[in-house]
N, CA, C and O of each residue as an XYZ file, in Angstrom:
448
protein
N       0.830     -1.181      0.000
C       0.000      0.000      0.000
C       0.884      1.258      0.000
O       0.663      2.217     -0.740
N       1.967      1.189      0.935
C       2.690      2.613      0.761
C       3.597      2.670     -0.302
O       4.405      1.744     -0.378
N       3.637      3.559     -1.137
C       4.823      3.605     -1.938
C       3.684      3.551     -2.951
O       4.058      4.173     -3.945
N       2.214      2.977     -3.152
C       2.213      2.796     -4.661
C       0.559      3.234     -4.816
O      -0.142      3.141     -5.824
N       0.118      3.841     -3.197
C      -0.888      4.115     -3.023
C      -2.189      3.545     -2.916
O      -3.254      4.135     -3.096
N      -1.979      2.059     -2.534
C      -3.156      1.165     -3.158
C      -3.777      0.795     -1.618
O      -3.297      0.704     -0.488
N      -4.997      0.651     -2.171
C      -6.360      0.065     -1.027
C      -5.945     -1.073     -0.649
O      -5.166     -1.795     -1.271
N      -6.555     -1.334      0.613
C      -6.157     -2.593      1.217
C      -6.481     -3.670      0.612
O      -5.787     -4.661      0.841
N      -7.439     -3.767     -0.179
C      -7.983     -4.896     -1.334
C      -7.143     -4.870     -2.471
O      -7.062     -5.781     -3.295
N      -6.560     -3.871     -2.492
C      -5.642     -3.593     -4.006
C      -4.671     -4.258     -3.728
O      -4.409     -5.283     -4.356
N      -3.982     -3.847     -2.797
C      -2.757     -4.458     -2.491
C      -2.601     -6.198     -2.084
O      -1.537     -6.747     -2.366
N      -3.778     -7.044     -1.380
C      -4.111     -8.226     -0.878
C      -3.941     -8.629     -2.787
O      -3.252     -9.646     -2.866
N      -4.221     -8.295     -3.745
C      -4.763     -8.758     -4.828
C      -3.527     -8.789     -5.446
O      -3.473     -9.380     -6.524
N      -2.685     -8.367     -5.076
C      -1.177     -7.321     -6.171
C      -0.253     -9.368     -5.911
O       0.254     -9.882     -4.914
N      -0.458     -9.910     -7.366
C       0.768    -10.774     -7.881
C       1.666    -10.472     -8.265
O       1.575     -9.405     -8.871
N       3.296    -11.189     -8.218
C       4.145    -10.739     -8.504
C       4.472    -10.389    -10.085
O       5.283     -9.561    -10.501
N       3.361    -11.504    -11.056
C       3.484    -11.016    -12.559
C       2.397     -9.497    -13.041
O       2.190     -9.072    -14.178
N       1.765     -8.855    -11.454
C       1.655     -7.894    -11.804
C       2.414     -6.451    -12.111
O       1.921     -5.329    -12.225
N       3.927     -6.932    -12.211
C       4.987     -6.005    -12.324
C       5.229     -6.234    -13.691
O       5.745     -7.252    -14.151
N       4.696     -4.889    -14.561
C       5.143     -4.857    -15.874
C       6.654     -4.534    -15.891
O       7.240     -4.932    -16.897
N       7.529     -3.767    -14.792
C       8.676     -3.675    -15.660
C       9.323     -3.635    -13.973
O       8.659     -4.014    -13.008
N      10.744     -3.093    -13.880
C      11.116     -2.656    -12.219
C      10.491     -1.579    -11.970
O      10.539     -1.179    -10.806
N       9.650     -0.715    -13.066
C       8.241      0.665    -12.500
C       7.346      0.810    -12.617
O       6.826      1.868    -12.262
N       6.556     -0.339    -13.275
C       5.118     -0.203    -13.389
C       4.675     -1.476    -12.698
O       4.934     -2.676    -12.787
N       3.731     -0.530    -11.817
C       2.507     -2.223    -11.083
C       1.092     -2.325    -12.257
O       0.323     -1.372    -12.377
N       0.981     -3.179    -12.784
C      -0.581     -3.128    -13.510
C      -1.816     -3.875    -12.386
O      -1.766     -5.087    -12.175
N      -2.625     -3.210    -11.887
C      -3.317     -3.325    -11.492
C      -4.795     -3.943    -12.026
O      -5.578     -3.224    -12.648
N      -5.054     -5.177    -11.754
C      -6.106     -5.806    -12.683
C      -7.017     -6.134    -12.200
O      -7.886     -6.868    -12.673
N      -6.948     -5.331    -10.512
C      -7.990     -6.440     -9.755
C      -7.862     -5.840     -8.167
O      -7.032     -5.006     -7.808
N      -8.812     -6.426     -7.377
C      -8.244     -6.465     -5.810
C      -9.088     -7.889     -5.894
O      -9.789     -8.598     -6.617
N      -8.454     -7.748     -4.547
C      -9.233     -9.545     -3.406
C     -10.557     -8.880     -2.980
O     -10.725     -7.665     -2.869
N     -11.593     -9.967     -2.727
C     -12.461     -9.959     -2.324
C     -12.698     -9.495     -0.504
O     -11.709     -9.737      0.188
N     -13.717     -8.975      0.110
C     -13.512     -9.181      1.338
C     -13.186     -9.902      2.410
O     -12.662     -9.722      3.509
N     -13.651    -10.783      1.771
C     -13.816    -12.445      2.030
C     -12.788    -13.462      1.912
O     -12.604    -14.548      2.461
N     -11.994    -12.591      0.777
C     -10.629    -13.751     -0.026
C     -10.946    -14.256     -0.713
O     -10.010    -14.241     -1.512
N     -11.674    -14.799     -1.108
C     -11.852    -15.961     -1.868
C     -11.632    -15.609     -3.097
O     -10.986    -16.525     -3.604
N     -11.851    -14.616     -4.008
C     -11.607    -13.895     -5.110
C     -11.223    -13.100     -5.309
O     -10.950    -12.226     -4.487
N     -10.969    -13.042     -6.910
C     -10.141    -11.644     -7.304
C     -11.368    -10.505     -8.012
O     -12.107    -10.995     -8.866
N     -11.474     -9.686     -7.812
C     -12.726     -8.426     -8.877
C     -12.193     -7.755     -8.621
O     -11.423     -7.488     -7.698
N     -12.927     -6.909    -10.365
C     -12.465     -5.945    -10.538
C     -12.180     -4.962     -9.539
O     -12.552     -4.918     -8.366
N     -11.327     -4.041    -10.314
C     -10.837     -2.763     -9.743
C     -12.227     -1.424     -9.023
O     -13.038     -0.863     -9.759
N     -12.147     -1.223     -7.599
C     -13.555     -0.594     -7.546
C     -13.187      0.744     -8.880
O     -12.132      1.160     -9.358
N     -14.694      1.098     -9.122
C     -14.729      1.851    -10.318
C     -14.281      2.021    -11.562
O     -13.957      2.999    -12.236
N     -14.351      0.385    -11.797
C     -13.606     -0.244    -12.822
C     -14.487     -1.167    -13.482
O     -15.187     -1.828    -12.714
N     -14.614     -1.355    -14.569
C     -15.585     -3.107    -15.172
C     -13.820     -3.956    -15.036
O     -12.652     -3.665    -14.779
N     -14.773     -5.262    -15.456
C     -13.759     -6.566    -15.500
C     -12.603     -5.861    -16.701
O     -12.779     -4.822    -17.336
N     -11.795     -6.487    -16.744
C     -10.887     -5.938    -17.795
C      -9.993     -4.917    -18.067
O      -9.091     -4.920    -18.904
N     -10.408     -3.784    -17.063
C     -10.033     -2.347    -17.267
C      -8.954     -2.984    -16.345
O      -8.890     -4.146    -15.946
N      -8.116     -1.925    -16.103
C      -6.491     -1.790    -15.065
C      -6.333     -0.714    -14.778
O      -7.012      0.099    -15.405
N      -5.476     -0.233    -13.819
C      -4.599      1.061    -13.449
C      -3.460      0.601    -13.236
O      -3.197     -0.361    -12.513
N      -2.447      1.495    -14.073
C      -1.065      1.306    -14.039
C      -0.079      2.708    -12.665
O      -0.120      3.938    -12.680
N       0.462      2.012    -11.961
C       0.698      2.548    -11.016
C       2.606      2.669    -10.965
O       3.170      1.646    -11.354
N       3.209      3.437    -10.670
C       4.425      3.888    -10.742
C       5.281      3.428     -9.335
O       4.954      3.870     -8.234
N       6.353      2.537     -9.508
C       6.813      1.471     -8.610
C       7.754      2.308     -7.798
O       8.662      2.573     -8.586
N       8.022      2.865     -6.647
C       9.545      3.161     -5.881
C      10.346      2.019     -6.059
O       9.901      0.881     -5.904
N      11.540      2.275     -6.387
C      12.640      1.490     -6.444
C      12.761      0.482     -5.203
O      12.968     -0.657     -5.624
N      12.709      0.534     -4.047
C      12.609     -0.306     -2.681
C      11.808     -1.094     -2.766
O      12.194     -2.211     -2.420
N      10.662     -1.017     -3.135
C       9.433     -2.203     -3.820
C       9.535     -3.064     -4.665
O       9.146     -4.220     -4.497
N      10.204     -2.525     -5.950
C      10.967     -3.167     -6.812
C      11.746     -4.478     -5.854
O      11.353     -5.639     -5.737
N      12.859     -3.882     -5.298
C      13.722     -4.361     -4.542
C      13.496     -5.480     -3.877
O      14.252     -6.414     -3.610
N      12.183     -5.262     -3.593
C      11.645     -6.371     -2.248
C      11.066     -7.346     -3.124
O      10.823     -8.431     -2.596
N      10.817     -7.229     -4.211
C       9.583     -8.481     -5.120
C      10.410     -8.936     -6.129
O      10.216    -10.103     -6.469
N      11.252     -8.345     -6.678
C      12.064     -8.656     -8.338
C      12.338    -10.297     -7.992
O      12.232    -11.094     -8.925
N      12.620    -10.688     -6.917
C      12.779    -12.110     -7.071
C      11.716    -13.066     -6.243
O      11.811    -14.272     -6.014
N      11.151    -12.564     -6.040
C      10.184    -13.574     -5.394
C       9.120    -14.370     -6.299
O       8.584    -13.673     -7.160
N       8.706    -15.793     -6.240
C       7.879    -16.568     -7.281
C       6.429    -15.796     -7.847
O       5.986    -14.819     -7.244
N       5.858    -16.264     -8.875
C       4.789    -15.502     -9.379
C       3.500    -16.044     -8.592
O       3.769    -16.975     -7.832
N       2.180    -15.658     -8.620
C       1.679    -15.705     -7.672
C       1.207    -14.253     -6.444
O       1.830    -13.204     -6.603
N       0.323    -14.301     -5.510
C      -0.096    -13.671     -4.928
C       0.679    -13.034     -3.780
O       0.528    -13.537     -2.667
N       1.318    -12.209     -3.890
C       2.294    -11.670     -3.077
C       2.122    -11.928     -1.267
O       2.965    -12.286     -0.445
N       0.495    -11.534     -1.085
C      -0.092    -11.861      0.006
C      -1.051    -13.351      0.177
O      -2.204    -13.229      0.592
N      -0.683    -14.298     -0.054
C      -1.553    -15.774     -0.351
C      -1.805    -15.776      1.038
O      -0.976    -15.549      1.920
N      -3.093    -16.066      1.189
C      -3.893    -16.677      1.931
C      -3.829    -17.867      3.022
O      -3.277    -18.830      2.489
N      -4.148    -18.113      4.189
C      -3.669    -19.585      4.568
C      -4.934    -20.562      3.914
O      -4.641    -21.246      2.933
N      -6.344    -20.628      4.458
C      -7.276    -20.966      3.964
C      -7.785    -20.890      2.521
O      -8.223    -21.891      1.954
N      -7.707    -19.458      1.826
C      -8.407    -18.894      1.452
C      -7.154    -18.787     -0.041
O      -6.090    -19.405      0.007
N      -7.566    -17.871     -1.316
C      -6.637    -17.492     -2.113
C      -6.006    -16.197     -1.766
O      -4.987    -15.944     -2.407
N      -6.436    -15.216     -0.785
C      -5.980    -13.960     -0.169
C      -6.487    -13.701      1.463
O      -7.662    -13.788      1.819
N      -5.678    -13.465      2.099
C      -6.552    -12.870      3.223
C      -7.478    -12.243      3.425
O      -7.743    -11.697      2.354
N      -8.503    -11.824      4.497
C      -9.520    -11.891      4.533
C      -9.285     -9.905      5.179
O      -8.887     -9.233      6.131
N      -9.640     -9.848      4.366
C      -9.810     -8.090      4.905
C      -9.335     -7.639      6.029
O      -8.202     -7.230      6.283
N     -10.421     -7.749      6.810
C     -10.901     -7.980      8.731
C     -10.112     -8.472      8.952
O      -9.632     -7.810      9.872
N      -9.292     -9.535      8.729
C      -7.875    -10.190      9.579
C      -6.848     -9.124      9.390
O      -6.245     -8.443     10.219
N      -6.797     -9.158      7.927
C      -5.632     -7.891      7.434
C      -5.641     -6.565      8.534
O      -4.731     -6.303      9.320
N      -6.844     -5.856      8.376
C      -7.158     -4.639      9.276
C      -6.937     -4.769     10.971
O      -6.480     -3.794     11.567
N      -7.233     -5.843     11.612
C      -7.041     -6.179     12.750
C      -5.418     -6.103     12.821
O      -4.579     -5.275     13.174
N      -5.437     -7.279     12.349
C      -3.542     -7.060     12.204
C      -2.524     -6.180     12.373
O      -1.530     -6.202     13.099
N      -3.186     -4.943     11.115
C      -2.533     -3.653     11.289
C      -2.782     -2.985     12.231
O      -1.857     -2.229     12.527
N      -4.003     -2.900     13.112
C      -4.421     -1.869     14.358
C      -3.593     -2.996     15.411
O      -3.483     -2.461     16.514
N      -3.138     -4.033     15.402
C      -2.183     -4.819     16.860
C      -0.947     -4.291     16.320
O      -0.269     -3.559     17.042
N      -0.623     -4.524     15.325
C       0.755     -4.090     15.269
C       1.233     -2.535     15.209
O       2.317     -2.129     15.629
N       0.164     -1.702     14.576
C       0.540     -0.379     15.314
C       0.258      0.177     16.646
O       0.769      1.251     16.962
N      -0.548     -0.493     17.493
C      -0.745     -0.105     19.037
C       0.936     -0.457     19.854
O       1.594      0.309     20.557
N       1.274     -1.959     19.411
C       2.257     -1.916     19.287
C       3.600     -1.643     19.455
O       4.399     -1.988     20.326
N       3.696     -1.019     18.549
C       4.789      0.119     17.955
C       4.634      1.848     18.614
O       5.570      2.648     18.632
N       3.126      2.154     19.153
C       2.776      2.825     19.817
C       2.490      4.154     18.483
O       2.693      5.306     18.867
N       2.193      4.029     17.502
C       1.234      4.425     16.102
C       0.729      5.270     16.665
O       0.844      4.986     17.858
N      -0.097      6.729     16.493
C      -0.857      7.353     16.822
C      -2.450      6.122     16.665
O      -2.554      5.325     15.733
N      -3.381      6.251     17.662
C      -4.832      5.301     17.592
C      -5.348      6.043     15.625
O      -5.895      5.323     14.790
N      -5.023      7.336     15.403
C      -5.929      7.939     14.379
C      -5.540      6.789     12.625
O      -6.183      6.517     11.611
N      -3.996      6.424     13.223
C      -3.494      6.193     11.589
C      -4.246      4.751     11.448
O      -4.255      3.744     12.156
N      -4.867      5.101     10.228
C      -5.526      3.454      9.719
C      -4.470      3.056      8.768
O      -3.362      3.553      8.570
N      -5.204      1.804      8.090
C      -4.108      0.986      6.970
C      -4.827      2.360      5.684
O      -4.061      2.616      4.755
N      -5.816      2.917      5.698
C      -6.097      4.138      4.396
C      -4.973      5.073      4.812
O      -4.608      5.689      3.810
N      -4.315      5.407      5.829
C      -3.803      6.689      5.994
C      -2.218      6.122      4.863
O      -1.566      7.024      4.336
N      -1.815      4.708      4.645
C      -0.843      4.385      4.177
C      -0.599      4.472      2.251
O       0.449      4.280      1.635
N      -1.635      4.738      1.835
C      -2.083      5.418      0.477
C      -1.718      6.600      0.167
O      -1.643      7.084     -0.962
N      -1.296      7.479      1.997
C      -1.016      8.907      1.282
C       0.797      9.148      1.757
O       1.389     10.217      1.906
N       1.396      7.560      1.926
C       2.538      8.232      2.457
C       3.507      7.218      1.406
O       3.667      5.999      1.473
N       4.082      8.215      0.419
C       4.492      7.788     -0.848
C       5.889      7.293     -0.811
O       6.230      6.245     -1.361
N       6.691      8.070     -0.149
C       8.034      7.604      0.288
C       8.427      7.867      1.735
O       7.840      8.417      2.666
N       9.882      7.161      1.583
C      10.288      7.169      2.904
C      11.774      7.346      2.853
O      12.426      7.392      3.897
């Protein structure tokens, strides 16, 4: 999500052959709430994409990892939203996070 601006469904959905190059993410999809599936992009029909502009450190972290769902699922083909979101509010209490920052506030923080 940070670095490339994407929704928490966007990002659960993001495979590693969704890297057109070491700077473009093509975006074809998010995960379902649920996991179980992939749909479209919100405000999108089936088919459409958004091409999104990669930071080099992202690059960095995926260029070798297998193709496939970056975030796979244990049960499921993606995690389940609500687990995801929980997750992030334990691990930033945590770390001691301000209570205000959600996993949306991570869409607006582009680099580091």
């Amino acid at each position: 999500m940070r670095g490339c601006g994407l929704r928490i469904e966007e990002a659960l959905g993001v495979h590693r052959e969704d890297f057109r190059s070491p700077r473009i993410l093509r975006l074809t999809g998010q995960a379902s709430r649920d996991g179980s599936k992939k749909l479209p992009l919100k405000h999108r029909k089936r088919g459409e994409y958004r091409d999104v502009v990669v930071p080099g450190w992202l690059w960095e972290m995926v260029k070798d990892l297998p193709e496939g769902p970056l975030c796979p699922g244990n049960y499921r083909f993606y995690p389940r939203y609500e687990t995801v979101r929980q997750q992030f509010h334990g691990a930033a209490k945590n770390e001691g996070i301000p209570a205000g920052f959600r996993p949306h506030s991570l869409r607006h923080v582009l680099s580091a």
